[in-house]
C-alpha positions in Angstrom: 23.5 4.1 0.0 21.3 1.1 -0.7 22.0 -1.4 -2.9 19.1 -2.9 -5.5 20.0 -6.5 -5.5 17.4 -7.3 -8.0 14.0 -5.6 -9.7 11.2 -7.3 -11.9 8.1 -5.9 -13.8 4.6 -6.8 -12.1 2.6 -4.6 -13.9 2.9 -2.3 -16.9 4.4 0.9 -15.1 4.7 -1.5 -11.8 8.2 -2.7 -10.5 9.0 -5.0 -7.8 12.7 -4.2 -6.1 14.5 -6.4 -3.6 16.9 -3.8 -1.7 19.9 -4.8 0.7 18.5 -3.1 3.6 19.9 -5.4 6.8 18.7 -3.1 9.4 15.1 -2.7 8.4 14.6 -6.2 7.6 15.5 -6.9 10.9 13.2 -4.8 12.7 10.4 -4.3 9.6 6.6 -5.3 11.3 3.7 -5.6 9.0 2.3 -2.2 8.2 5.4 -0.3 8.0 7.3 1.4 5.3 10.2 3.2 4.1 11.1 6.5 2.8 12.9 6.0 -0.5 15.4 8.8 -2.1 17.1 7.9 -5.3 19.4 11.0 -5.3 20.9 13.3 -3.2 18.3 15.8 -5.2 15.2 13.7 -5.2 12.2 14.0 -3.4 10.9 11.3 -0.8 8.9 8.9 -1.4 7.3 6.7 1.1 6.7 2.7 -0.4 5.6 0.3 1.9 7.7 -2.7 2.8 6.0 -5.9 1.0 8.4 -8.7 1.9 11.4 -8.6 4.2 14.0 -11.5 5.2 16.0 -10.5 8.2 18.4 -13.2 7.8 19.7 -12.3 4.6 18.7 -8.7 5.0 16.7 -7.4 2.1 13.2 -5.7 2.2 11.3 -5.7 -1.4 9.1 -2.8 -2.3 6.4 -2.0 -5.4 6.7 1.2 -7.2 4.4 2.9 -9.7 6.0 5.1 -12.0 3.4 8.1 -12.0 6.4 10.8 -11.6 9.5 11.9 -12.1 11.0 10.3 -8.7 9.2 6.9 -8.8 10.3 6.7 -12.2 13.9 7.0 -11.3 13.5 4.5 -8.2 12.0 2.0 -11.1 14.4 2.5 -13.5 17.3 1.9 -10.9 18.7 -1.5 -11.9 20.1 -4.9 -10.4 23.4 -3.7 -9.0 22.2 0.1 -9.2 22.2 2.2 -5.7 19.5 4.3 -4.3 20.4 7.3 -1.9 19.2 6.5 1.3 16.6 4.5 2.3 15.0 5.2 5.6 13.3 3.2 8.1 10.9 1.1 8.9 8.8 3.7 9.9 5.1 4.3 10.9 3.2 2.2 13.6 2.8 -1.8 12.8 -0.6 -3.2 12.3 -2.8 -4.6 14.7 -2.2 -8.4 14.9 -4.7 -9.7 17.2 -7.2 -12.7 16.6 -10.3 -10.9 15.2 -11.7 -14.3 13.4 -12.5 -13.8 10.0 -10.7 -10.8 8.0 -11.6 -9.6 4.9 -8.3 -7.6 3.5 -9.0 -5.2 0.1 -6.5 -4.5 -2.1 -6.8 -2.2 -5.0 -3.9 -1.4 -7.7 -0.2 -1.3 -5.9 -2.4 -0.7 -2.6 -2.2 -4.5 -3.0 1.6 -3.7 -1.7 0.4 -3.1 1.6 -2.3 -5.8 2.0 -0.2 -8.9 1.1 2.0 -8.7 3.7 -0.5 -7.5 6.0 -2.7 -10.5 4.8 -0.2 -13.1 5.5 0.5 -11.8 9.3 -2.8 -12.0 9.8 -3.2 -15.4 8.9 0.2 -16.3 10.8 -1.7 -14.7 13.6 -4.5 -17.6 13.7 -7.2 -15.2 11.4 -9.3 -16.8 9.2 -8.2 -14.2 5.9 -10.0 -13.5 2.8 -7.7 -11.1 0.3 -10.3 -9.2 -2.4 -7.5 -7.9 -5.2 -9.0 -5.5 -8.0 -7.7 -3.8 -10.5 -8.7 -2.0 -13.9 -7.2 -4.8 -16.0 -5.5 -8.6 -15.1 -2.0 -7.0 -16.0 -2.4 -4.5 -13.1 -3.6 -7.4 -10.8 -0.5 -7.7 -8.7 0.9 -10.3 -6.2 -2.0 -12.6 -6.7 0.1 -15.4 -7.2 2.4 -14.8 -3.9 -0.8 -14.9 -1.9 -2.8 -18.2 -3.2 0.9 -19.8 -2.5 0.8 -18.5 0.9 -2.4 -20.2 1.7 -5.0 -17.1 1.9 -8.4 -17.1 0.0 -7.9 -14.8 -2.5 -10.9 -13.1 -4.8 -9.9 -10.5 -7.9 -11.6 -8.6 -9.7 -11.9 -6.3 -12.5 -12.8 -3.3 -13.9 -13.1 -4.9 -17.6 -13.7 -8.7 -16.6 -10.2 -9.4 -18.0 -10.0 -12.0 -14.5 -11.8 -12.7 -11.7 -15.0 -11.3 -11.3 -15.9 -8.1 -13.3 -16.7 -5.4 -11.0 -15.0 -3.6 -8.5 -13.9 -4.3 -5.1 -16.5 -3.1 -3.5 -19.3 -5.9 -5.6 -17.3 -8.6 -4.0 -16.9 -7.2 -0.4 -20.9 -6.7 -0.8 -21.3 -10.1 -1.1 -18.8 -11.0 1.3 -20.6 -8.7 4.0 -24.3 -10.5 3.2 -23.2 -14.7 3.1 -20.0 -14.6 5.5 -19.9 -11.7 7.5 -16.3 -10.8 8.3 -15.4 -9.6 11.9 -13.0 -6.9 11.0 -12.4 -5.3 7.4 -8.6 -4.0 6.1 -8.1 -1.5 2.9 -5.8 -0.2 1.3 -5.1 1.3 -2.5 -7.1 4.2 -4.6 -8.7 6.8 -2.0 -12.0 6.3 -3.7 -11.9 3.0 -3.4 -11.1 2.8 0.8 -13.9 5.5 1.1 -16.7 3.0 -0.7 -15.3 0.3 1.5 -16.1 2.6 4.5 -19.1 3.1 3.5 -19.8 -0.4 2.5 -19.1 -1.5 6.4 -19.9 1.4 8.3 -23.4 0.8 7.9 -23.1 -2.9 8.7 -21.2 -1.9 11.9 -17.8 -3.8 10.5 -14.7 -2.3 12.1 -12.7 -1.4 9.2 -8.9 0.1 8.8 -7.9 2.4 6.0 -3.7 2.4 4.9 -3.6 5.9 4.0 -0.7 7.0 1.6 -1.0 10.5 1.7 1.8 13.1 0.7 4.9 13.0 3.0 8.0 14.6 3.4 10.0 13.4 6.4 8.3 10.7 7.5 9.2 11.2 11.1 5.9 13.7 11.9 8.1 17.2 11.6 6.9 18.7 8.1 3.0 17.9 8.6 2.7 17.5 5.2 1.0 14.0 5.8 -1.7 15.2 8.3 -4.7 13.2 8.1 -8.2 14.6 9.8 -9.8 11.7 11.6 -12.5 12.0 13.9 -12.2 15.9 13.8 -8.7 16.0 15.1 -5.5 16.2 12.9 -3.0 13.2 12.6 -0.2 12.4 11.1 0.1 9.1 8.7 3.8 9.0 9.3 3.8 8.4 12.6 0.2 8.1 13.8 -0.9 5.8 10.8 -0.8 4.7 8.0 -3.7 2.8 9.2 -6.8 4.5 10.9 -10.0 3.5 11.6 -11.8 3.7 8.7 -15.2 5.2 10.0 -13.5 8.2 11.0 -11.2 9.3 8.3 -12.5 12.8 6.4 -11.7 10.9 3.1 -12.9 14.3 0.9 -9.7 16.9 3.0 -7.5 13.7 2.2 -8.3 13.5 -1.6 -7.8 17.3 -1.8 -4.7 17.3 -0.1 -3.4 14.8 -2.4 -4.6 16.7 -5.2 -2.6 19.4 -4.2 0.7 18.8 -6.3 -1.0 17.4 -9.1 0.0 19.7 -11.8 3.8 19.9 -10.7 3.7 16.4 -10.7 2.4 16.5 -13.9 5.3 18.5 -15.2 7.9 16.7 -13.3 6.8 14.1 -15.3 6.7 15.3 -18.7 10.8 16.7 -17.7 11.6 13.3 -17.4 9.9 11.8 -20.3 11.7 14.2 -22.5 14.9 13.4 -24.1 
């Protein structure tokens, strides 16, 4: 069992929750993430870790509620316990001095940049953090970033903040008046494949946090298997992040596609009275 020592809203649908969790904290690396059941009967669900503290040994991790088991990991309250919470798992990012990093973030994919925006930075980068989301209220972590030092751009599907456009608008103009030297995404599948495609042709090494549908987490199921560069990997333990350029983005959008109608009904269950 692990205890919820406190949650808070971010977004409509979009909870932050601070989890006593002593021995991941201690050994969490930027990148990595756990695997979340809130009952004995649930299903997994991998959230990656967006802020740790060893010493007092909590992790925090953002949850959408988009079925019926993130809805029960929301809805679990200060004091509340969740079943198990496994790991860190998956393989850290790369932390090396590449100069000037551009990290996208798009929806609760925004999760995963911040904390891999701040180790960069910590790392001696030079890190510019684009943030987009369909609205302001589903702009998340913004705040926690500026305060950490790191340039941060948003944008917005309906001009509600930041620039109005997507992602992709201000990466463009990144790419053309300060060239970065290496490009991080993560968030909507869409939106990591038009940031591929935005850098390939500009020769912009670019990584892709791929949240694909897992099981385990510990690479025996293969329900997270990823083609890149023609040869099958695994997100859990090969990934989440993979060179960009060389992810089959259309396999890994009909994978995830795959469940959508149980999902769906899962859903609608626990939405019932």
């Amino acid at each position: 069992m692990a205890r919820v020592l406190d949650t808070s809203e971010t977004g409509p649908g979009i909870t932050r929750l601070r989890i006593d969790a002593p021995r991941v904290a201690k050994h969490w690396r930027a990148g990595q993430f756990v695997i979340i059941r809130p009952t004995a009967r649930s299903e997994r669900i991998p959230l990656t870790i967006a802020a740790a503290d060893p010493h007092a040994g909590w992790i925090e991790v953002i949850v959408q509620a988009v079925g019926r088991t993130t809805m029960a990991i929301a809805a679990t309250p200060a004091g509340g316990d969740l079943c198990d919470v496994v790991g860190p798992l998956g393989v850290p990012s790369d932390l090396e001095t590449y100069g000037h990093v551009v990290v996208v973030g798009g929806g609760v994919g925004t999760a995963v940049a911040y904390p891999t925006a701040v180790a960069l930075a910590a790392a001696g980068n030079r890190v510019t953090v684009i943030v987009g989301g369909r609205s302001r209220d589903l702009v998340i972590l913004e705040a926690e970033m500026r305060a950490a030092g790191l340039e941060v751009i948003v944008t917005t599907d309906d001009g509600s903040a930041g620039l109005h456009g997507l992602v992709t608008d201000a990466l463009a103009t990144i790419i053309e008046t300060d060239r970065p030297d290496r490009v991080i995404a993560a968030g909507p599948i869409p939106m990591m494949q038009a940031v591929a495609a935005a850098t390939r042709t500009k020769g912009i090494p670019t990584m892709a946090s791929l949240n694909p549908i897992m099981v385990d987490g510990t690479g025996m199921c293969g329900g997270c298997r990823v083609r890149v560069d023609g040869e099958v990997r695994f997100a859990c333990i090969d990934g989440p992040e993979f060179d960009a350029h060389k992810v089959d983005f259309d396999v890994l959008t009909l994978r995830n596609r795959a469940y959508r109608e149980f999902e769906q009904s899962q859903r609608a269950m626990a939405e019932t009275p």
